[in-house]
ROSE-63224 format. One line per 2 residues: number of its first residue (from 1); their letters; for each residue z, x, y of C-alpha. Coordinates in Angstrom, 2 decimals. Last residue first. Layout:
! residues N
NUM	A	Z/X/Y  ...
! end
This chain:
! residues 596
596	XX	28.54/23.55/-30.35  27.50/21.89/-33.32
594	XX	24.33/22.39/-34.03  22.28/18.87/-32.76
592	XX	19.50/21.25/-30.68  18.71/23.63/-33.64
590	XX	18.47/20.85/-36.31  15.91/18.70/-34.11
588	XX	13.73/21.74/-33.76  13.75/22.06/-37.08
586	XX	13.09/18.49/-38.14  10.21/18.54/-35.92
584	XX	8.91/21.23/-37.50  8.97/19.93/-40.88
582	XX	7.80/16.48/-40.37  10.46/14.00/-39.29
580	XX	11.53/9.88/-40.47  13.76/12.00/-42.64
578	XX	15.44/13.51/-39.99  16.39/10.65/-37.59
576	XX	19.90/9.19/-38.69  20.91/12.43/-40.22
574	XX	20.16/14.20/-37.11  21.16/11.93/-34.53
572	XX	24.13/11.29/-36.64  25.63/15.10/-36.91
570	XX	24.71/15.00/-33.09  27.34/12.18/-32.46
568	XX	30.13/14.37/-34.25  29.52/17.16/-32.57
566	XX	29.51/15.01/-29.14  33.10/13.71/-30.46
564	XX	34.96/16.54/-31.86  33.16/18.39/-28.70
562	XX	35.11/15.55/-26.40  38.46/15.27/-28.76
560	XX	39.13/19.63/-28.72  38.55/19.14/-24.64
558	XX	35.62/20.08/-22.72  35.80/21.99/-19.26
556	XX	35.78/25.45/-21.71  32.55/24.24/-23.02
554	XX	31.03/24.41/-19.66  28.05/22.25/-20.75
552	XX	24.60/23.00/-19.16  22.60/24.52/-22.66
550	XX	24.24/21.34/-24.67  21.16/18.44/-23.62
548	XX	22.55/15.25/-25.46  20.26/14.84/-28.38
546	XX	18.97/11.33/-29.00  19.52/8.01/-30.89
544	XX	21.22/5.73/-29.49  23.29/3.44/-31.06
542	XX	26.81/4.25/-29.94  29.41/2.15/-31.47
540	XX	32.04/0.99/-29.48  35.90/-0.53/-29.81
538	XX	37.94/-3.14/-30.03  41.43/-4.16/-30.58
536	XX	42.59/-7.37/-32.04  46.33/-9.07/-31.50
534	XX	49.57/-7.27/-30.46  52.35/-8.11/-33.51
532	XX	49.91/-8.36/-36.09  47.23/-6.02/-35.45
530	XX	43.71/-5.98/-35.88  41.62/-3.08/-35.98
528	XX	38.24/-2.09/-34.53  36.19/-4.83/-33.86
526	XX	32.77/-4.41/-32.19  31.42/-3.71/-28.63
524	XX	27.41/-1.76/-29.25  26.78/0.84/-27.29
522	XX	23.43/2.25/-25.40  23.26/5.39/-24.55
520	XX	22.81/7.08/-20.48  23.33/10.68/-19.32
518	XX	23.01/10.81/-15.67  22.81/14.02/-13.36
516	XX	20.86/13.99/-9.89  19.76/16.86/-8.07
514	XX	19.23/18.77/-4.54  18.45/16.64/-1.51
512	XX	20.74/14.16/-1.80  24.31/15.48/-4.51
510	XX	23.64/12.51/-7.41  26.00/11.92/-10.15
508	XX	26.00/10.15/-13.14  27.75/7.77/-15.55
506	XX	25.84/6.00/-18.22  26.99/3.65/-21.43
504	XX	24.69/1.26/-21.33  25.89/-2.46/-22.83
502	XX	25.03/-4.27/-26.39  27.51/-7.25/-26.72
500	XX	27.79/-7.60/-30.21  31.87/-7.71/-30.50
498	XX	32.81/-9.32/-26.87  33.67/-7.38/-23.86
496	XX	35.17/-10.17/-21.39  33.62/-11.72/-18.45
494	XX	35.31/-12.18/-15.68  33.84/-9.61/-13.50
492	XX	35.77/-7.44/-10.98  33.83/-4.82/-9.47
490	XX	34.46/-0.96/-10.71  31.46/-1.21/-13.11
488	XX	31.36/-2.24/-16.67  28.71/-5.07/-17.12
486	XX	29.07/-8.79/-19.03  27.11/-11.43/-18.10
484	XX	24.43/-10.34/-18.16  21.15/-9.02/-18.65
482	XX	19.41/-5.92/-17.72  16.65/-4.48/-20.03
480	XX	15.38/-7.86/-20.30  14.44/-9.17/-23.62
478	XX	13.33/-7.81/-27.00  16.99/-8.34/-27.47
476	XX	18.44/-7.74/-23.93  20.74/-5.03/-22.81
474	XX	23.78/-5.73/-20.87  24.66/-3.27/-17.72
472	XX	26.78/-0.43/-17.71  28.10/2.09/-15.57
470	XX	27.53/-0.01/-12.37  26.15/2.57/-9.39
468	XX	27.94/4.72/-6.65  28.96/7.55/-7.86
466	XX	31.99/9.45/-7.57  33.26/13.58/-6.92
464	XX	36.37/14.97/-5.24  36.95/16.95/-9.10
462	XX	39.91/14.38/-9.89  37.30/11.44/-8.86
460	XX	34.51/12.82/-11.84  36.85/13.60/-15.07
458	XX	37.94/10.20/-13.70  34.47/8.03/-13.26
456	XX	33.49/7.07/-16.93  37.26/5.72/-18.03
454	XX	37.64/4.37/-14.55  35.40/1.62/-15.66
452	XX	37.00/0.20/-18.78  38.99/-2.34/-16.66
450	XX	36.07/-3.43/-14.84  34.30/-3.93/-18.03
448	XX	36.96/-6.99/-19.04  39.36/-6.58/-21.83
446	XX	39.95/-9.91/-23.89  40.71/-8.05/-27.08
444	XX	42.75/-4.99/-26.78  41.30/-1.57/-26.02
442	XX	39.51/1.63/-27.73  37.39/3.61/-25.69
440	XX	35.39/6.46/-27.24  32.23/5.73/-25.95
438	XX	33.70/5.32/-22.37  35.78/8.63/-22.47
436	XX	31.94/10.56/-24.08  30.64/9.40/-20.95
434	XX	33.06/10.59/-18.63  33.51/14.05/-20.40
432	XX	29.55/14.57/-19.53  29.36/13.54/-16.05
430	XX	32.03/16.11/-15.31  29.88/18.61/-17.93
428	XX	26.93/18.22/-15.94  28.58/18.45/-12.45
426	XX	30.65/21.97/-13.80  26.75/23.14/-15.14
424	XX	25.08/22.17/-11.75  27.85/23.70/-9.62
422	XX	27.85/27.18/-12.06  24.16/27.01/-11.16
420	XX	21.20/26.74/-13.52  18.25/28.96/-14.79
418	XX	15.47/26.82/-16.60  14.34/23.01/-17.31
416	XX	18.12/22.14/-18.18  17.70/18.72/-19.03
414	XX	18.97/15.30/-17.72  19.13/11.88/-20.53
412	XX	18.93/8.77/-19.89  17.88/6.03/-22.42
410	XX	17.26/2.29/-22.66  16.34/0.53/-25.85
408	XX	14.99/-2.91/-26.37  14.95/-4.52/-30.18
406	XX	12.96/-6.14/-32.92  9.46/-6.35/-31.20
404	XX	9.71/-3.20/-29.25  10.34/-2.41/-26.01
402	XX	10.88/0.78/-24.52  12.57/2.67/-22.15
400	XX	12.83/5.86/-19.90  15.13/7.78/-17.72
398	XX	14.90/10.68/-17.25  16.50/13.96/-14.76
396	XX	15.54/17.06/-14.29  17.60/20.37/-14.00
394	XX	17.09/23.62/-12.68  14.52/25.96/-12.91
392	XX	11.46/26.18/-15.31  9.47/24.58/-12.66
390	XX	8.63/20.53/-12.99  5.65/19.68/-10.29
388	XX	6.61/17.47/-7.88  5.44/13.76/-7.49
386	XX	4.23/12.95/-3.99  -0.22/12.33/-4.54
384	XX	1.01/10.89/-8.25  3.52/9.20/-7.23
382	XX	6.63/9.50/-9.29  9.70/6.14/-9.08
380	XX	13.14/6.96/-8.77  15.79/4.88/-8.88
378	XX	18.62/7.13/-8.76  16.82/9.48/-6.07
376	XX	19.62/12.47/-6.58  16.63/13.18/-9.75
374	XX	14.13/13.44/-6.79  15.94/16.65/-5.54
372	XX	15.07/18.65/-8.65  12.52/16.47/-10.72
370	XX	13.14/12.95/-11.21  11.18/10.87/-14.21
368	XX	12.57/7.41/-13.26  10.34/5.62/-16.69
366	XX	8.94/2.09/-14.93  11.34/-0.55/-17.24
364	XX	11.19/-1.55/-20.58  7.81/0.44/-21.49
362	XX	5.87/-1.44/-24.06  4.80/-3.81/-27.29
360	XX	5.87/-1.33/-29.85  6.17/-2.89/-33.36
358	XX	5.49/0.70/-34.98  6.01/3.51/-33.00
356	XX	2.73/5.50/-31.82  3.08/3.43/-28.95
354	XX	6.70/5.59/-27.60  4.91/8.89/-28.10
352	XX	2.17/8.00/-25.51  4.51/6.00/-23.14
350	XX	6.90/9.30/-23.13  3.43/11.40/-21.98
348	XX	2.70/9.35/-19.42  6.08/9.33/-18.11
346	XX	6.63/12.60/-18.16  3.22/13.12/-16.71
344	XX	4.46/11.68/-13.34  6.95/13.81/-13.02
342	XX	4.98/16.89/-12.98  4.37/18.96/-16.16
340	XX	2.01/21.53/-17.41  3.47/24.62/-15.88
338	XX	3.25/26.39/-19.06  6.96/26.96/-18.84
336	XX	7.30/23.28/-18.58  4.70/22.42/-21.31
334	XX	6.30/24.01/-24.73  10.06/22.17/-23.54
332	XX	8.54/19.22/-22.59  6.17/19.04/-26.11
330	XX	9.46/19.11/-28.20  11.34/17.03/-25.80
328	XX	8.67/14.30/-26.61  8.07/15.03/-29.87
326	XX	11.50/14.37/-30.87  11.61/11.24/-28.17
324	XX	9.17/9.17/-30.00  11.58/9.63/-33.23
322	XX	14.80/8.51/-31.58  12.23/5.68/-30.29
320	XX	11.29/4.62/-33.61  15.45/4.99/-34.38
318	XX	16.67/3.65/-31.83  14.68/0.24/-32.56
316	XX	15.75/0.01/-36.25  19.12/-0.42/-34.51
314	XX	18.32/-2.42/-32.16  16.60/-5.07/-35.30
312	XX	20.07/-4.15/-36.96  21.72/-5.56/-33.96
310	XX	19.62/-8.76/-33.64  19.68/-9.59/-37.59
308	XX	23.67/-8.93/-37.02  24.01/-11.27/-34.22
306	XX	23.88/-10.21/-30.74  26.13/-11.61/-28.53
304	XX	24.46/-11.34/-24.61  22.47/-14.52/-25.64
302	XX	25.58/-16.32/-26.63  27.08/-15.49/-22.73
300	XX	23.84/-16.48/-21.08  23.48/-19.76/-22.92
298	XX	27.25/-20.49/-21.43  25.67/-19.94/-17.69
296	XX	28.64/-19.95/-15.24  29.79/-23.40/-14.36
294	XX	27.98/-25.78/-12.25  28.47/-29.54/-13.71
292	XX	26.34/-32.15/-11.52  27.41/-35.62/-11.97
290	XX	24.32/-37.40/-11.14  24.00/-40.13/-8.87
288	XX	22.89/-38.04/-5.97  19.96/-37.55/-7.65
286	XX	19.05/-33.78/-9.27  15.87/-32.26/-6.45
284	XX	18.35/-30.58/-4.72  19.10/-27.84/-7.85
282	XX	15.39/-27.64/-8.47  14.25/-26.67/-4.50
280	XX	17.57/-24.55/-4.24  16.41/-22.11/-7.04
278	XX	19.12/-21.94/-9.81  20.90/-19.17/-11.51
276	XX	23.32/-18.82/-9.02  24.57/-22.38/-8.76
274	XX	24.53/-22.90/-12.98  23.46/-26.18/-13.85
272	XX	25.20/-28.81/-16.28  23.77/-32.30/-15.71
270	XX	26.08/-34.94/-15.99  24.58/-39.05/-16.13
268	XX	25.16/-41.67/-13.95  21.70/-42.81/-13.15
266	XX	19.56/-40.96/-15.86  17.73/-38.13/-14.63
264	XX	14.23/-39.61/-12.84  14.35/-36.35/-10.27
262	XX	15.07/-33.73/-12.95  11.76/-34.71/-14.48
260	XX	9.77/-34.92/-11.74  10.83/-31.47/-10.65
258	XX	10.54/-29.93/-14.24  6.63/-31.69/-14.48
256	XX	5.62/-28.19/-12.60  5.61/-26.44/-15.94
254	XX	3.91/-28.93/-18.14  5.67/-30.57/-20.62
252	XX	6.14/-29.69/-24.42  9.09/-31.51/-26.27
250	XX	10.49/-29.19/-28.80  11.56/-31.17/-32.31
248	XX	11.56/-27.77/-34.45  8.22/-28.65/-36.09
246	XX	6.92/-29.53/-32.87  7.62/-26.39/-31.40
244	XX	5.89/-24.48/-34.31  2.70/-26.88/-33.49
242	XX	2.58/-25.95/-29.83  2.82/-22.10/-30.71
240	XX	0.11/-22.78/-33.74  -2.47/-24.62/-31.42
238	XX	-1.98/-21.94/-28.64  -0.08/-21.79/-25.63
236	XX	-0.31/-20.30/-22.18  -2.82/-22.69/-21.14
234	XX	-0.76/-25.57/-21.21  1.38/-24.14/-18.73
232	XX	5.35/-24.09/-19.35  8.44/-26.70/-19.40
230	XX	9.93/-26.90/-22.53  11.57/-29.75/-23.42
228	XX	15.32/-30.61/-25.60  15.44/-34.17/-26.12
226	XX	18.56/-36.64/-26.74  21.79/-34.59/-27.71
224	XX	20.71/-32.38/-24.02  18.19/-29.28/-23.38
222	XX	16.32/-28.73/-20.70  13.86/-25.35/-20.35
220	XX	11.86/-24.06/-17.96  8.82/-21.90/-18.28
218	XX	6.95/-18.74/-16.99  7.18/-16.02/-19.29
216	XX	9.05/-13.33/-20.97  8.87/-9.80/-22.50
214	XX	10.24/-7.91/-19.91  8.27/-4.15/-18.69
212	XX	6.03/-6.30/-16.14  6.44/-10.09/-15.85
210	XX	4.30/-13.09/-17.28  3.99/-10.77/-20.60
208	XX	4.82/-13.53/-23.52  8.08/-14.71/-25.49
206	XX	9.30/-17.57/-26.37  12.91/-17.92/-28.95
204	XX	13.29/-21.39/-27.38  16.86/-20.38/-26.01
202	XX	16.46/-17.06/-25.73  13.56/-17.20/-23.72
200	XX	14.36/-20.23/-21.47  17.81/-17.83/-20.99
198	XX	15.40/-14.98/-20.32  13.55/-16.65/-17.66
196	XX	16.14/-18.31/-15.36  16.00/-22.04/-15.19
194	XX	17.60/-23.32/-18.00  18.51/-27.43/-16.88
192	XX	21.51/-28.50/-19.05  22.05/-32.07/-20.65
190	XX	25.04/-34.53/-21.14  28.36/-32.36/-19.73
188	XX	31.51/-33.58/-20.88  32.24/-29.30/-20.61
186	XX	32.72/-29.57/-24.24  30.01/-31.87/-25.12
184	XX	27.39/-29.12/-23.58  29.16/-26.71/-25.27
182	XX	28.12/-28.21/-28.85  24.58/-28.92/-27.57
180	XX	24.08/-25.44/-26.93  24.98/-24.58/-30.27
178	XX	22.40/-27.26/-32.10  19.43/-26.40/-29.56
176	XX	20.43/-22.64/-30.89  20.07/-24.01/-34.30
174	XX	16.96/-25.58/-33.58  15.03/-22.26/-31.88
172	XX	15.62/-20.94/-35.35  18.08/-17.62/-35.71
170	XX	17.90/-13.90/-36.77  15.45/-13.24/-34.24
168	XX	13.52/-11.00/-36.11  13.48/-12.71/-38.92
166	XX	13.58/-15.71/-37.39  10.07/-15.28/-35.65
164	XX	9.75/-14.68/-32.17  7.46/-17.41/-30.79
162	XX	4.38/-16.23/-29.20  2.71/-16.68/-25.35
160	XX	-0.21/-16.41/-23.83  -0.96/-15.15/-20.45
158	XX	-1.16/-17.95/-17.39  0.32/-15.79/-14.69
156	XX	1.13/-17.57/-11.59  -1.80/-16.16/-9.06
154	XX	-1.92/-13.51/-6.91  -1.95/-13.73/-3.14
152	XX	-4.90/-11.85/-1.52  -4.96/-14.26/1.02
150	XX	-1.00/-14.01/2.14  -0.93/-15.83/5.11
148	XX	-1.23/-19.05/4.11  1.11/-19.11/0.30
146	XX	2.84/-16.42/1.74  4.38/-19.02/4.53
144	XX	6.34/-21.15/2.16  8.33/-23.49/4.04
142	XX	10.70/-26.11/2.62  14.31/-24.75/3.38
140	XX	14.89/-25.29/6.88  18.45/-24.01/7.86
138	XX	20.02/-24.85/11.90  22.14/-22.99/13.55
136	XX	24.93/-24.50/15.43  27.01/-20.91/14.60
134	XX	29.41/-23.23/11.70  25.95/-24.69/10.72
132	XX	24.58/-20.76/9.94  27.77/-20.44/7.53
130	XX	27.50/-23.49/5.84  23.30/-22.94/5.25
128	XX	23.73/-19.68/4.50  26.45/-20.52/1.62
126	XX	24.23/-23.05/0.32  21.25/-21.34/0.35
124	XX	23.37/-18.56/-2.43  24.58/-21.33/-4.40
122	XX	21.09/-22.81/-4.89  19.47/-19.22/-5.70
120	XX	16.46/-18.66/-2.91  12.72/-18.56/-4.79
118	XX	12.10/-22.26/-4.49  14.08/-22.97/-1.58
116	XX	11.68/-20.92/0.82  13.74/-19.76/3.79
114	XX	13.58/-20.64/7.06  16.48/-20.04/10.17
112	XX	16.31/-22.73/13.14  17.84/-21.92/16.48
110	XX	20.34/-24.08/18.69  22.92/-21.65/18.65
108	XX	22.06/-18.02/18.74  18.91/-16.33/16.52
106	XX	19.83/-12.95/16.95  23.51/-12.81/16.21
104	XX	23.24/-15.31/14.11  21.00/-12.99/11.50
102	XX	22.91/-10.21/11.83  26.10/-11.95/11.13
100	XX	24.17/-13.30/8.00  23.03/-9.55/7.27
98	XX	26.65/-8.32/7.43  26.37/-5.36/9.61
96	XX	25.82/-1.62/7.94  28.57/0.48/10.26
94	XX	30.74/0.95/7.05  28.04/1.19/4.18
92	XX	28.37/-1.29/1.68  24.39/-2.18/2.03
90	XX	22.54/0.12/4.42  19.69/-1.52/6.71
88	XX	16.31/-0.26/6.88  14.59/-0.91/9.63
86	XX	11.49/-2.78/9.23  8.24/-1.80/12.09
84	XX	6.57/-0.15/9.33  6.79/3.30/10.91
82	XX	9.09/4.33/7.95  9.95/1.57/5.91
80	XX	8.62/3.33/2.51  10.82/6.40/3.04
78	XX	14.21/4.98/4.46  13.90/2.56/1.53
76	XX	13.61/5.48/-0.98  16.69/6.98/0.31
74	XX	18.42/4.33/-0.02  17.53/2.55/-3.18
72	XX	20.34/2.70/-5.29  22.48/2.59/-2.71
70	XX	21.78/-1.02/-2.12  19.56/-3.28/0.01
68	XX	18.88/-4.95/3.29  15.26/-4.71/4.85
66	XX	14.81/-5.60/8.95  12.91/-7.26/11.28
64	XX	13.43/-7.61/14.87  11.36/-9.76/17.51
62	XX	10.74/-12.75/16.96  12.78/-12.83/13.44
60	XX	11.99/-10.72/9.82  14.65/-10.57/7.61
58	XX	13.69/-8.57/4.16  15.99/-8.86/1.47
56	XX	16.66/-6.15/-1.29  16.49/-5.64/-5.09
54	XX	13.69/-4.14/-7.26  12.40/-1.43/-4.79
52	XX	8.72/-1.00/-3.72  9.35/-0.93/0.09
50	XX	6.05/-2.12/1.72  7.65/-4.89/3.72
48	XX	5.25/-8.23/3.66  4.20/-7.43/0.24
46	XX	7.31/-6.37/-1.28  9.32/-8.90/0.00
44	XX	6.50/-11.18/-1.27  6.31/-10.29/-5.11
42	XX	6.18/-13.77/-6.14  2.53/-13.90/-7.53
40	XX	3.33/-10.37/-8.83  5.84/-11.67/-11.56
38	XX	9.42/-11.37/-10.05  12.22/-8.50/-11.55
36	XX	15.48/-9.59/-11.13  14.09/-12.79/-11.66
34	XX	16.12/-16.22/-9.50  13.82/-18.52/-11.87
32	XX	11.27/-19.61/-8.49  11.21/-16.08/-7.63
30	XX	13.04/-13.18/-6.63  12.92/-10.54/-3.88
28	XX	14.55/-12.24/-1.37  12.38/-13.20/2.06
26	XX	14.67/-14.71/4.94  12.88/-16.03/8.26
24	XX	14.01/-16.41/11.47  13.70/-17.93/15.14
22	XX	11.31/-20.78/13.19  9.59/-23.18/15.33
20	XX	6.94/-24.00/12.43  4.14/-22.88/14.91
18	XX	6.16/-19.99/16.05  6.93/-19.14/12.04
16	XX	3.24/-18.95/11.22  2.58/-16.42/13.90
14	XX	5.35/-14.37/13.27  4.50/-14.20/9.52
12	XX	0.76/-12.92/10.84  2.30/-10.25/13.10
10	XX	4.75/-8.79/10.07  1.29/-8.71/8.03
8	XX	-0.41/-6.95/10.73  2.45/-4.80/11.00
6	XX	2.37/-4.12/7.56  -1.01/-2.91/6.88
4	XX	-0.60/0.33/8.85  1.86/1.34/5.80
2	XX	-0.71/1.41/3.50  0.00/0.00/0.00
! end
């Protein structure tokens, strides 16, 4: 995208909103499902911006316009917003001002704000709306300006779509329908609108390629005692999809019909809807005679519990991309002295290894391949006319994905290239002990990731070091690479760890300007004694499947337990991985698992 482009574009959104007497106008960067990641067609805070990240807001009013987002994506921000007439303003950051405040602050009483109320989450317009009416500020919800002034707007994807089989699932779409159906009576609730894409995948065990790197598609879902439908395009199904849904008593609607639908709701009846995952268009459109019942998503805390056909299928997945990643470190460490490699053909050459692996459908996520300084970028992404070249020198950071039919991994891991300093090797071995303390956690039943948190950051803090990102997000099956509801970051969330919850496991630290350190697996919560005076504990398996770089540890900074522990874990890469080896990778595997 050329950055002269956005003026023109901030112009033409200025025009539209003086002729719909609008002081201000609020893009997010989801869509009509709340997506962390939008299909193209709703990629607008992008378009009218020109910075690339996943999450932020653009605010653009008569005369100001500005991008909010997180530390994830400063410096990167700062970069694409440059000369775009969008400043870039700081989330969490002292002198950063609240961008509601912001917002009233240039508008003044008497002024209208817009947003679109299909892509803005109904619990999130109705806190703007309370706060602006407090200011005599007025919110207009209707208005879609990209739809005129975008001409090169994509459309809705219409890409097919396939049912994941039970096998691979590990249960029928009816069963599910059965479950849901069981909470529904307990909250006295009669039928519950799915709106967000995974959930409608989950539930009706769909998948297709509406969205890049997750393996869903456009469609909503209801479900109640008396019909469960499926809201999608036509044209995204085949004879044998439609039929399948049939056979497990699926209604199929079209995918605009949801509005109609949740309009002519029963008189009287409860529908159970969750505020934040919920566009504002949907969640109005449910009569006033309805009982609505928001509560956080119940299908979202089932789909985050893997059952054991799920977990094996992860399993089976770590070990295709255990495999993928051999040859992958093998050819890095031949092609960096060579001076064959710039970040952008790490990723290139990961996808290459990765589709060799049987039942791989494709990247989870754009790999962060960050050289040097770019690794401090935490979510990176290589240009080909900006990438750097890797030296043998110093460290580099990855982190890469894939997604395969029975399971999604997610993977960081930061190499020595060449000669490092002490600072580096300390950093490295900080980051280190705090990841091994989270894999080796053991706590009572009912813990919460918040409370597991500090385990990853302390060999960090007691050094005068932190960082600022979650260290650990839910992992999808042959879903999302971030899903919740459960994390582990220092922010309260009520969720509790539950056996089969799959979560990443990955601390880091990032100095600007000179390099970042994470090392990310993926663990699976499961029981680990029960007691009869204090209740269950749990505790984590690691399924990951992958070398931990050794040549930066300060061995001496490790205690007895920690290279009990990463010895331990490298005994399993090996075994778990060897025979699925030829000769020479098995070798080279051998020599970087020895126990240190």
């Amino acid at each position: 995208m050329k950055t002269s482009e956005i003026p023109e574009r901030l112009s033409a959104l200025r025009q539209f909103m003086e002729e719909k007497q609008l002081d201000a106008f609020i893009i997010p960067s989801t869509d009509a499902h709340v997506s962390e990641y939008p299909p193209k067609y709703w990629e607008t805070r992008k378009w009218i911006s020109g910075f690339t990240g996943s999450a932020g807001t653009a605010v653009v009013t008569k005369t100001q316009a500005g991008v909010w987002t997180d530390s994830r994506y400063f410096l990167q921000a700062a970069d694409e917003l440059a000369d775009t007439g969008f400043e870039l303003f700081k989330m969490g950051q002292a002198d950063t001002p609240d961008m509601t405040e912001w917002i009233i602050a240039q508008v003044g009483p008497g002024g209208t704000v817009g947003i679109d109320g299909l892509v803005y989450a109904a619990s999130d317009a109705l806190a703007l709306q309370n706060r602006l009416q407090t200011k005599e500020i007025r919110l207009e919800t209707t208005f879609d300006p990209f739809s005129e002034i975008q001409s090169d707007r994509p459309e809705i994807p219409k890409n097919r779509v396939f049912i994941l089989p039970e096998v691979i699932a590990g249960e029928s779409v009816k069963s599910k329908i059965d479950r849901i159906n069981s909470e529904l009576k307990k909250v006295d609730a009669d039928g519950i609108i799915i709106v967000t894409l995974d959930a409608v995948a989950w539930t009706f065990n769909l998948r297709g390629n509406d969205v890049d790197y997750n393996p869903v598609a456009m469609a909503y879902g209801f479900v109640s005692e008396k019909e469960s439908i499926l809201f999608i395009d036509p044209e995204k199904l085949t004879d044998e999809v439609a039929n399948a849904y049939a056979e497990q008593d699926v209604i199929l609607r079209d995918y605009q019909e949801i509005f109609d639908y949740v309009a002519n709701l029963p008189e009287n009846s409860s529908v159970c809807v969750t505020g934040s995952k919920i566009n504002y268009k949907l969640r109005q459109t449910i009569p006033a005679s309805c009982r609505v019942v928001d509560i956080p998503s119940f299908i979202d805390l089932m789909k985050s519990v893997k059952n054991e056909t799920e977990l094996n299928g992860f399993r089976n997945a770590m070990i295709k991309d255990g495999v993928a990643l051999v040859q992958f470190y093998m050819w890095l460490e031949r092609a960096v002295p060579a001076g064959e490699v710039n970040e952008v053909t790490v990723a290139e050459k990961l996808l290459e290894y990765r589709s060799q692996q049987e039942l791989f459908v494709g990247e989870s996520f754009g790999t962060i391949a960050g050289y040097g300084p770019n690794g401090a970028v935490i979510h990176y992404h290589a240009m080909p006319e900006t990438c750097l070249k890797v030296e043998p020198e110093g460290l580099l950071l990855i982190d890469s994905g894939g997604q395969y039919k029975d399971g999604t991994t997610d993977i960081t891991r930061t190499i020595a290239v060449g000669k490092l300093t002490k600072q580096m090797k300390a950093d490295y071995t900080y980051v280190l002990k705090g990841h091994i303390a989270l894999a080796t956690a053991i706590f009572p039943e009912g813990t919460r990731g918040s409370q597991l948190d500090i385990l990853a950051r302390k060999a960090l803090w007691e050094n005068g070091l932190t960082y600022w990102h979650g260290t650990g997000h839910g992992i999808g099956h042959f879903l999302n690479v971030h899903e919740g509801p459960q994390n582990i970051r220092l922010e309260e969330n009520p969720t509790k760890l539950q056996p089969g919850m799959v979560t990443s496991n990955e601390p880091g630290l990032y100095r600007a300007n000179q390099y970042g350190i994470r090392i990310e697996n993926l663990i699976v919560a499961q029981e680990y004694q029960k007691t009869e005076e204090f209740g269950s504990f749990h505790n984590f398996e690691t399924i990951t499947l992958c070398p931990i770089d050794t040549k930066p540890i300060v061995k001496k900074l490790l205690t007895k337990r920690e290279i009990k522990w990463l010895n331990n874990y490298h005994k399993m890469v090996y075994r778990k991985l060897k025979k699925y080896l030829d000769k020479e990778e098995r070798a080279w595997l051998k020599s970087k698992t020895k126990s240190i």
